[in-house]
C-alpha positions in Angstrom: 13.8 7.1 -7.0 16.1 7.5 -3.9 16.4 10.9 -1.7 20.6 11.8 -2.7 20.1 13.7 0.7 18.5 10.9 3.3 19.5 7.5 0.7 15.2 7.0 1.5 12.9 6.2 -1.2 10.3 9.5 -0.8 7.0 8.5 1.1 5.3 11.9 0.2 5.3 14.1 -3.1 4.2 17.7 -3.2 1.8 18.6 -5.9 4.3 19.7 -8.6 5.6 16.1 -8.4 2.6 14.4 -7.9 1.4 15.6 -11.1 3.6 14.7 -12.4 3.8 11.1 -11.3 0.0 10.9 -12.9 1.0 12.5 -16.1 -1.7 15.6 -14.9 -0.9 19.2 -14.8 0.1 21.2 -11.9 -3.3 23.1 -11.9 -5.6 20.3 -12.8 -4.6 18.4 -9.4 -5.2 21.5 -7.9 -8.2 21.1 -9.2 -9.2 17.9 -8.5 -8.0 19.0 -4.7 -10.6 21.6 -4.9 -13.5 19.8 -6.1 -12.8 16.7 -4.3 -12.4 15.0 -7.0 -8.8 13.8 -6.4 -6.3 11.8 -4.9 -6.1 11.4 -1.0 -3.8 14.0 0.1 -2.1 15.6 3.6 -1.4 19.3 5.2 1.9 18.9 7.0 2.9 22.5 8.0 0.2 23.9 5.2 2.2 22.0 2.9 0.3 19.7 0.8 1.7 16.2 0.2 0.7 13.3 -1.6 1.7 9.5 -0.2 2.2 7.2 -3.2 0.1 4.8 -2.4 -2.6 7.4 -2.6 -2.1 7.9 -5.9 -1.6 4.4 -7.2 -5.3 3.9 -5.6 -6.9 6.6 -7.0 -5.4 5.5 -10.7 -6.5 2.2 -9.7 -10.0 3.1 -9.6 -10.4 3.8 -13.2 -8.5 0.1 -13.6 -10.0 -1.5 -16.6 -9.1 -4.6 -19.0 -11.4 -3.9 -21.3 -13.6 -0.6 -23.4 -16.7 -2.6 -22.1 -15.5 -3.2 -18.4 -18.9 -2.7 -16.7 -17.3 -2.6 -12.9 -14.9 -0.5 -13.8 -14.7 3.1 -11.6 -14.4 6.2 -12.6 -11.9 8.5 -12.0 -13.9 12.0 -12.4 -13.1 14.9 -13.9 -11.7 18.0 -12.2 -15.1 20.4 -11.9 -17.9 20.4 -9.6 -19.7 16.8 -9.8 -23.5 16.6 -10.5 -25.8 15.4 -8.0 -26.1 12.5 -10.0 -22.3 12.0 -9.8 -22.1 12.8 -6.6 -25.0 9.9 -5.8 -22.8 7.4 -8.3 -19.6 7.6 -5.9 
């Protein structure tokens, strides 16, 4: 996916592209942004901006070969975390 206007391969997305790079909606990365529950993201200019590689390694955390993958992550969901949670990350 190459910029038409620079020929450059993008190095950040905003959020509208971002989710949909993860297959998320709009508002649930928003979410996730809110609750901290999300990818690594940037304010350039009070824009918000996602790098790829961000992304990739927060999808990468949830990286599992198998339904009884034991050190598998978790990729939570977008709402407040429990304590327990919270103590879990």
């Amino acid at each position: 996916m190459i910029d038409p206007k620079t020929g450059l391969p993008p190095r950040f997305l905003r959020t509208p592209d971002a989710a949909r790079f993860l297959g998320i909606s709009l508002r649930t990365l928003e979410k996730h942004r809110t609750y901290g529950t999300g990818p690594t993201y940037r304010k350039i200019g009070g824009r918000v901006v996602y790098a790829l590689e961000d992304l990739q390694a927060w999808t990468a955390v949830a990286a599992r070969k198998s339904t009884t993958d034991k050190d598998a992550g978790r990729v939570y969901p977008a709402r407040p975390l429990t304590p327990a949670e919270r103590g879990a990350r």
